[in-house]
N, CA, C and O atoms as a GROMACS GRO file, in nm:
protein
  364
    1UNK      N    1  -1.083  -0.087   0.532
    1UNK     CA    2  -0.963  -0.109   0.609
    1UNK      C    3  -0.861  -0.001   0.574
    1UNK      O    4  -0.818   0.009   0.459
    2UNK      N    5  -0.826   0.070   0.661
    2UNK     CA    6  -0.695   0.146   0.648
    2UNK      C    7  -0.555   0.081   0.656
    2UNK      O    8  -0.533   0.006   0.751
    3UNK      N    9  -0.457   0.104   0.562
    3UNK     CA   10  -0.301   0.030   0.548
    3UNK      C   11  -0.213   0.141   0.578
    3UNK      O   12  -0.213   0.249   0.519
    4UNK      N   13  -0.143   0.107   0.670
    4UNK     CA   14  -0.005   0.198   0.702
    4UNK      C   15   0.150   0.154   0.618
    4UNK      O   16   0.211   0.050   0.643
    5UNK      N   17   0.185   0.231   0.540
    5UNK     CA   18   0.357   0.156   0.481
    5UNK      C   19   0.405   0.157   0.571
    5UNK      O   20   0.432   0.270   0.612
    6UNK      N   21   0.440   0.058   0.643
    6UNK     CA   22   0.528   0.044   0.763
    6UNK      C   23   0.616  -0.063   0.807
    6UNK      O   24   0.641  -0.141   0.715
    7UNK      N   25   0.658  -0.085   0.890
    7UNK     CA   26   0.803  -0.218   0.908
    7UNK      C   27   0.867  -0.271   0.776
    7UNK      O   28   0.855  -0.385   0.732
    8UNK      N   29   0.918  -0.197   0.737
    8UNK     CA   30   1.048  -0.229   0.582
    8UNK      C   31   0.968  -0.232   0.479
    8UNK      O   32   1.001  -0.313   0.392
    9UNK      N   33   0.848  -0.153   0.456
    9UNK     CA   34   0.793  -0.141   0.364
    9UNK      C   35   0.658  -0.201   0.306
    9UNK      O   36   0.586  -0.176   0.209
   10UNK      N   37   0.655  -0.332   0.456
   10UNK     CA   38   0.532  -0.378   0.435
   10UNK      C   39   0.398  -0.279   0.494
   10UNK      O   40   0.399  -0.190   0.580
   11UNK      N   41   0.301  -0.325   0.424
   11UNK     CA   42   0.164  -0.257   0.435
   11UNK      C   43   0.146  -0.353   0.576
   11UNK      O   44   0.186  -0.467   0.599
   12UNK      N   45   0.069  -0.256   0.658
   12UNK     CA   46   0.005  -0.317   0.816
   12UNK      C   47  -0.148  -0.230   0.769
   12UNK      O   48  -0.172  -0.123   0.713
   13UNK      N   49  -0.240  -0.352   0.830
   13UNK     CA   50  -0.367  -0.315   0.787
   13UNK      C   51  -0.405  -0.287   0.977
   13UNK      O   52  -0.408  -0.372   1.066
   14UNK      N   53  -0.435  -0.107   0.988
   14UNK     CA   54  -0.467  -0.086   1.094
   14UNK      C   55  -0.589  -0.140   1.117
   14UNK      O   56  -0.592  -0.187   1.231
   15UNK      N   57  -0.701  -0.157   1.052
   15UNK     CA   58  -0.795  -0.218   1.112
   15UNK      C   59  -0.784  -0.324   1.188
   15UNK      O   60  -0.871  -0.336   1.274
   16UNK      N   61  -0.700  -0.410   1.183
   16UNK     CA   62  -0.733  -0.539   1.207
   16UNK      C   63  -0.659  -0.550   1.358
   16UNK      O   64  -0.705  -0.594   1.463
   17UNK      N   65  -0.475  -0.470   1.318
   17UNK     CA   66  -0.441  -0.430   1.439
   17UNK      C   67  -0.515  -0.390   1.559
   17UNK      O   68  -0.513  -0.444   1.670
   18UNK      N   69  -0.596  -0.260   1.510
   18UNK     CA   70  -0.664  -0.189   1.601
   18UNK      C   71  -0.796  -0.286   1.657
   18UNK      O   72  -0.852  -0.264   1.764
   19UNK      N   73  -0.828  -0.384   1.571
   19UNK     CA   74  -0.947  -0.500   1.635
   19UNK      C   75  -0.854  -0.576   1.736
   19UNK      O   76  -0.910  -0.567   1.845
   20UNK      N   77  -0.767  -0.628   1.745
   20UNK     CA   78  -0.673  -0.718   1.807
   20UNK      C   79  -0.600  -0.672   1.964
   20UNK      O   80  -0.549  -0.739   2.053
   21UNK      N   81  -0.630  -0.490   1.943
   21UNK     CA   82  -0.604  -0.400   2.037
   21UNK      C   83  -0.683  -0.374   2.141
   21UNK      O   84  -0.672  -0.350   2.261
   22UNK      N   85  -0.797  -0.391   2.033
   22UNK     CA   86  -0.923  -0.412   2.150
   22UNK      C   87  -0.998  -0.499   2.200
   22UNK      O   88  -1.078  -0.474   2.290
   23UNK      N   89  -0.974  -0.662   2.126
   23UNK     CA   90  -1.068  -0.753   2.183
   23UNK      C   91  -1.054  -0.809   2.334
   23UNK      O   92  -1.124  -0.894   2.389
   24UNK      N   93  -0.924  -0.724   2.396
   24UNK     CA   94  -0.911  -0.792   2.551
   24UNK      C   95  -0.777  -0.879   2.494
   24UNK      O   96  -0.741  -0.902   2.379
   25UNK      N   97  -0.714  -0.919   2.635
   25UNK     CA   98  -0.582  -0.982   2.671
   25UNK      C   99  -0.589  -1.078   2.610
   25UNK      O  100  -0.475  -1.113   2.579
   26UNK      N  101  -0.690  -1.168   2.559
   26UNK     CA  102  -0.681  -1.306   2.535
   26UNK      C  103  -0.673  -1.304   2.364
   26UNK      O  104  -0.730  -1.232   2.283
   27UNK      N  105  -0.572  -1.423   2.347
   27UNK     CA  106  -0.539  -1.449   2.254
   27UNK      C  107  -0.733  -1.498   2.124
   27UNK      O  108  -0.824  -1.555   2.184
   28UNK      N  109  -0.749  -1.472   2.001
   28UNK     CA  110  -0.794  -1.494   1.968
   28UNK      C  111  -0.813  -1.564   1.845
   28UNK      O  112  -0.709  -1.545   1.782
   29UNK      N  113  -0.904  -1.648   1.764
   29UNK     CA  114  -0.865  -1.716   1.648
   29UNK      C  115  -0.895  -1.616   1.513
   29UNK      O  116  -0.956  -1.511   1.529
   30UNK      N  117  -0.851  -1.654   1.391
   30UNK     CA  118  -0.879  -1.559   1.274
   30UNK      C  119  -1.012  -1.514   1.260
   30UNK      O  120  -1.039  -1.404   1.213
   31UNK      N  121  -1.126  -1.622   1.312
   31UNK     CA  122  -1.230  -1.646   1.253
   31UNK      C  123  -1.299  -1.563   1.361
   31UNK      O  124  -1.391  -1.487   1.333
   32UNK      N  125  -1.257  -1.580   1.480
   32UNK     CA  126  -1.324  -1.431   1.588
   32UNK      C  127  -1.300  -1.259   1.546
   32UNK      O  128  -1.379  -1.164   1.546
   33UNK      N  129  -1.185  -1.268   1.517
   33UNK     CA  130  -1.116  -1.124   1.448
   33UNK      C  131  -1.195  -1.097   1.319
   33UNK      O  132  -1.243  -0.984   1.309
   34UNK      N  133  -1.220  -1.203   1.199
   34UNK     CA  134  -1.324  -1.170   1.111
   34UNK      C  135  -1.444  -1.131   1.115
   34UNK      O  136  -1.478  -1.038   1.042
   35UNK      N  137  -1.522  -1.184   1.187
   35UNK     CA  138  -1.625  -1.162   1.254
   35UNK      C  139  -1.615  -1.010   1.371
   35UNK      O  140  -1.714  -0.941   1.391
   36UNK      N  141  -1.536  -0.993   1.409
   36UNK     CA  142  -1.498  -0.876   1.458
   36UNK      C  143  -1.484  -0.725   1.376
   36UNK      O  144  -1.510  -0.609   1.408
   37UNK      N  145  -1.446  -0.772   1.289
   37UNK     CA  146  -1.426  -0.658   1.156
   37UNK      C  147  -1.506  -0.705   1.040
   37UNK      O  148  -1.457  -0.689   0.928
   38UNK      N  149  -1.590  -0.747   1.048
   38UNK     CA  150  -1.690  -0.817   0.930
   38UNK      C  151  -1.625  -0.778   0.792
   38UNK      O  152  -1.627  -0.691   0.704
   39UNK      N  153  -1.550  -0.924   0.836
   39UNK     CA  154  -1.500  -0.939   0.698
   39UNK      C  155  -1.457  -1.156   0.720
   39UNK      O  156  -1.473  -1.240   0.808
   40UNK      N  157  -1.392  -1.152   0.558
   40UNK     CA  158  -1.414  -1.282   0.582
   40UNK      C  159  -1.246  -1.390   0.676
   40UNK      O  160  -1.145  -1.330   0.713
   41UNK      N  161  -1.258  -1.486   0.686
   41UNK     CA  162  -1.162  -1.542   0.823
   41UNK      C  163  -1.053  -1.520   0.668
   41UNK      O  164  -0.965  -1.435   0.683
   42UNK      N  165  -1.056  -1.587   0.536
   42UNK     CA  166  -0.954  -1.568   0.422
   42UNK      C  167  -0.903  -1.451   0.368
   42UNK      O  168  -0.805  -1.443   0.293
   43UNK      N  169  -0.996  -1.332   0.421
   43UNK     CA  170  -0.916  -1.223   0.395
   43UNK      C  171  -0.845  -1.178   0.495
   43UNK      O  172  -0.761  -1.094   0.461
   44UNK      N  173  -0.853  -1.224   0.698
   44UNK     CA  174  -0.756  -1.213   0.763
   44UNK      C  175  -0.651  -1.290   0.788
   44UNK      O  176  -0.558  -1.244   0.854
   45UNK      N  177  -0.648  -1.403   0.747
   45UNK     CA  178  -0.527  -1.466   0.800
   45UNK      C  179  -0.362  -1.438   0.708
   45UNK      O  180  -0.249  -1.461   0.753
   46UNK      N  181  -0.406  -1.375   0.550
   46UNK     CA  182  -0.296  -1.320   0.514
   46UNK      C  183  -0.256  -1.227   0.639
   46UNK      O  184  -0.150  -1.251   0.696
   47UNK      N  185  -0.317  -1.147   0.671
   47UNK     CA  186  -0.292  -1.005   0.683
   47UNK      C  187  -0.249  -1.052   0.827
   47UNK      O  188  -0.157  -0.973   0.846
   48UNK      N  189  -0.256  -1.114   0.917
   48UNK     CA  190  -0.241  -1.190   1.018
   48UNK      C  191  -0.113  -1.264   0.994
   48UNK      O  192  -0.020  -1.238   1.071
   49UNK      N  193  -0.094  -1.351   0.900
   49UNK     CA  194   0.050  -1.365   0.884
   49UNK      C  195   0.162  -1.264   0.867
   49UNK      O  196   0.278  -1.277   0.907
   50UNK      N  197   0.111  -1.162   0.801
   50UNK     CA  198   0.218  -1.038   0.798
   50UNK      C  199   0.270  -0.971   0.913
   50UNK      O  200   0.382  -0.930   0.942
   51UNK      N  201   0.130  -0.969   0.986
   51UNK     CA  202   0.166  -0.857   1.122
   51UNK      C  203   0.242  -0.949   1.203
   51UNK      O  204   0.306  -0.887   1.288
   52UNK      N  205   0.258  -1.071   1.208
   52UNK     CA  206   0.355  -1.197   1.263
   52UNK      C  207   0.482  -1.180   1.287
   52UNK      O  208   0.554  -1.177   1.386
   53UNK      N  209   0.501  -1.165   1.100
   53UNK     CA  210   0.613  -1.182   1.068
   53UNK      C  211   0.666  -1.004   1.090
   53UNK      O  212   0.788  -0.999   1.068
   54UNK      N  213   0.620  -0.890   1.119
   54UNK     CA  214   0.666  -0.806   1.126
   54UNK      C  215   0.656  -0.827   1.310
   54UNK      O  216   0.625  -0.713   1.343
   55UNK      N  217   0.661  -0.870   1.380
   55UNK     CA  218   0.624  -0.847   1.494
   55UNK      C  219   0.524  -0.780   1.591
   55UNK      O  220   0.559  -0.739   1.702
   56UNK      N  221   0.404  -0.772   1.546
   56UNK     CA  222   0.312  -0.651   1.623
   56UNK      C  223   0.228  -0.760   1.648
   56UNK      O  224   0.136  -0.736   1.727
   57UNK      N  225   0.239  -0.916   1.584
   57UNK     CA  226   0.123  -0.969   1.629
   57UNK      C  227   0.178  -1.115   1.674
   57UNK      O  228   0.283  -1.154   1.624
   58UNK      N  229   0.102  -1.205   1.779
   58UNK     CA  230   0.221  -1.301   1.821
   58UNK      C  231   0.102  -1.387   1.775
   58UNK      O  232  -0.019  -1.367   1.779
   59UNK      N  233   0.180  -1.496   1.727
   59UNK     CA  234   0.070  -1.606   1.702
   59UNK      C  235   0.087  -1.775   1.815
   59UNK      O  236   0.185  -1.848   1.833
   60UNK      N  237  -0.030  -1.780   1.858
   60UNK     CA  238  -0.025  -1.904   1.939
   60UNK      C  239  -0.118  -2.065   1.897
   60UNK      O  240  -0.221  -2.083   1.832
   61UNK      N  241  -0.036  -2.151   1.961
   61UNK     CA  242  -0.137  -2.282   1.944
   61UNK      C  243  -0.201  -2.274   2.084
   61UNK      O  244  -0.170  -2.226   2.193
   62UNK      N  245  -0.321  -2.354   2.020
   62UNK     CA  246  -0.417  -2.367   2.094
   62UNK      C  247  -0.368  -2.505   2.234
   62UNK      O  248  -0.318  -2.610   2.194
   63UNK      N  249  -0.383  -2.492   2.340
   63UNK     CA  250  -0.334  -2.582   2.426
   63UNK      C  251  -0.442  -2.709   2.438
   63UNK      O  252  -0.404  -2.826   2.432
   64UNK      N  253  -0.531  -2.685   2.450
   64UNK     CA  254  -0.666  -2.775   2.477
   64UNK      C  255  -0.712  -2.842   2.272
   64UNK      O  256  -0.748  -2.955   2.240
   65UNK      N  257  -0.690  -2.729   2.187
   65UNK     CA  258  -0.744  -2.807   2.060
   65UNK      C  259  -0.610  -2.748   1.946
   65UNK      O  260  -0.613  -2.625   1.938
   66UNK      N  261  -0.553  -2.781   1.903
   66UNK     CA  262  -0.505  -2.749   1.783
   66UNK      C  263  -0.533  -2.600   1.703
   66UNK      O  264  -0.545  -2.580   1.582
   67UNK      N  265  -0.536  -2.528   1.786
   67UNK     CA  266  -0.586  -2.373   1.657
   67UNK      C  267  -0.508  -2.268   1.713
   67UNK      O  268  -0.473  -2.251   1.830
   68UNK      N  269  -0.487  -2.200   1.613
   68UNK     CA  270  -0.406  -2.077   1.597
   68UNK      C  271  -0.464  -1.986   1.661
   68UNK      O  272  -0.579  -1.965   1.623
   69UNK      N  273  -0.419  -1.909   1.763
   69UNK     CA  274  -0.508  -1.785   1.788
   69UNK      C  275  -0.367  -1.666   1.798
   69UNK      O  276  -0.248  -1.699   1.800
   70UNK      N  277  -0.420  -1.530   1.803
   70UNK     CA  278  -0.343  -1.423   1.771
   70UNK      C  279  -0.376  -1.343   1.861
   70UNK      O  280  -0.494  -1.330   1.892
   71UNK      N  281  -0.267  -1.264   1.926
   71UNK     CA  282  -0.322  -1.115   2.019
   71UNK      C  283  -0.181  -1.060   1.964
   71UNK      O  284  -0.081  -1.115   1.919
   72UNK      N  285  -0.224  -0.895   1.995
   72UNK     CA  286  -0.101  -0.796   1.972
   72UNK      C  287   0.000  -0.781   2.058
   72UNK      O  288  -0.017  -0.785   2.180
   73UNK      N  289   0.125  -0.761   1.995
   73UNK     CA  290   0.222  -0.784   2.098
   73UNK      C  291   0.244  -0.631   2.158
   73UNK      O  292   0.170  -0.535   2.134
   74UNK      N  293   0.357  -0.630   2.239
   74UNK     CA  294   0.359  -0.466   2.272
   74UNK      C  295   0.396  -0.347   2.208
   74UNK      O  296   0.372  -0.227   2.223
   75UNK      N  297   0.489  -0.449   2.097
   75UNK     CA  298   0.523  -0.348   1.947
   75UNK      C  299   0.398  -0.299   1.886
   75UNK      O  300   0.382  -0.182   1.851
   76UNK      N  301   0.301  -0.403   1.873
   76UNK     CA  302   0.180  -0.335   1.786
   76UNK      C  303   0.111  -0.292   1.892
   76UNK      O  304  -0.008  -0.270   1.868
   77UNK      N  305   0.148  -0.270   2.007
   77UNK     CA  306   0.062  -0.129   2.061
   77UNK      C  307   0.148  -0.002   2.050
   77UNK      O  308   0.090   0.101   2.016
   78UNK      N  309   0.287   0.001   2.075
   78UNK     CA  310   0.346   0.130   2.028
   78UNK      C  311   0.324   0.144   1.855
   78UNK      O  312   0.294   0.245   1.792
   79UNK      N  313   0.336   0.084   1.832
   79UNK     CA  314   0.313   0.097   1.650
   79UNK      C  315   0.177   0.141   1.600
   79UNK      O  316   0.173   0.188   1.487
   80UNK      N  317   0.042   0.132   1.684
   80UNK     CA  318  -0.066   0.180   1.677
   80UNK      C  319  -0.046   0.316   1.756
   80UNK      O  320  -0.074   0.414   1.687
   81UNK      N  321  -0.003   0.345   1.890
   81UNK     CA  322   0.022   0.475   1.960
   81UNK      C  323   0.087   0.541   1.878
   81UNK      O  324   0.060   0.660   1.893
   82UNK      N  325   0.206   0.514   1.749
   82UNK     CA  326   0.276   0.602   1.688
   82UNK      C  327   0.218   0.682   1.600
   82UNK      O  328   0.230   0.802   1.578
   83UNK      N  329   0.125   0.558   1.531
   83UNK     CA  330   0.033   0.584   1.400
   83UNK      C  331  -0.062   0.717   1.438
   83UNK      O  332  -0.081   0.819   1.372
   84UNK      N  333  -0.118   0.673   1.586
   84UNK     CA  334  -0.210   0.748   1.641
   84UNK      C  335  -0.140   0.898   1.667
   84UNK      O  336  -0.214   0.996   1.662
   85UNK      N  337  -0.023   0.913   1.689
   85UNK     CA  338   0.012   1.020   1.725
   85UNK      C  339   0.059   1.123   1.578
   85UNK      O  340   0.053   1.246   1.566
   86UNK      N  341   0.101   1.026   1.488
   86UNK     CA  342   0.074   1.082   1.375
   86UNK      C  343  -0.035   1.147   1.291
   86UNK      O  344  -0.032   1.241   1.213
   87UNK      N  345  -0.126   1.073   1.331
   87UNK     CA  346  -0.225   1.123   1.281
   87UNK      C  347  -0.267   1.273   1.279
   87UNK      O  348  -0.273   1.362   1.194
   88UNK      N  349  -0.305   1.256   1.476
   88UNK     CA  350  -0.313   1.398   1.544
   88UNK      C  351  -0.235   1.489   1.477
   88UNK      O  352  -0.289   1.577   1.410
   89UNK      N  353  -0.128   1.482   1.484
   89UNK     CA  354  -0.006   1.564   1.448
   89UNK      C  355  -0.049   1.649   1.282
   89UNK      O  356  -0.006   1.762   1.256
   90UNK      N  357  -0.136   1.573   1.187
   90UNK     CA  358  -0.141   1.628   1.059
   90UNK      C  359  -0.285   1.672   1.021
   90UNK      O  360  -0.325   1.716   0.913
   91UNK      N  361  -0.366   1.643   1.162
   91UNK     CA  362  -0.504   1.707   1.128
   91UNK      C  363  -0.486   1.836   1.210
   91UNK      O  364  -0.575   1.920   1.213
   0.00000   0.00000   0.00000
């Protein structure tokens, strides 16, 4: 996983962003995103609470069952386009 120091100093783990960027419009649960980045659902839902609370990631209840699911908001697509443009910029 790659970490960016970013929004007031917290670490944003681009991987997970960048999984969340790509699984499509629909909101998804921790345990799809883990499985997405093979890794385990307890090592994303910290990292899932962070990007929350920094804004790049919106978190929803489930309407039909009780569960949390997550998609990126439009901040964490400019915040991935920035990263991305940074990048370019230093290779």
């Amino acid at each position: 996983m790659s970490y960016s120091n970013g929004l007031g100093g917290r670490y944003v783990d681009l991987g997970i962003l960048r999984a969340l960027g790509s699984v499509g419009p629909e909101p998804v649960t921790a345990r799809e995103l883990a499985l997405t980045v093979a890794t385990s659902t307890g090592s994303v839902a910290p990292t899932l609470r962070s990007l929350v609370k920094g804004g790049l990631v919106q978190r929803y209840w489930g309407e039909l069952r009780s569960v949390r699911t997550y998609a990126i908001t439009m901040a964490g697509r400019e915040y991935l386009a920035l990263r991305s443009e940074v990048a370019s910029v230093a290779s």
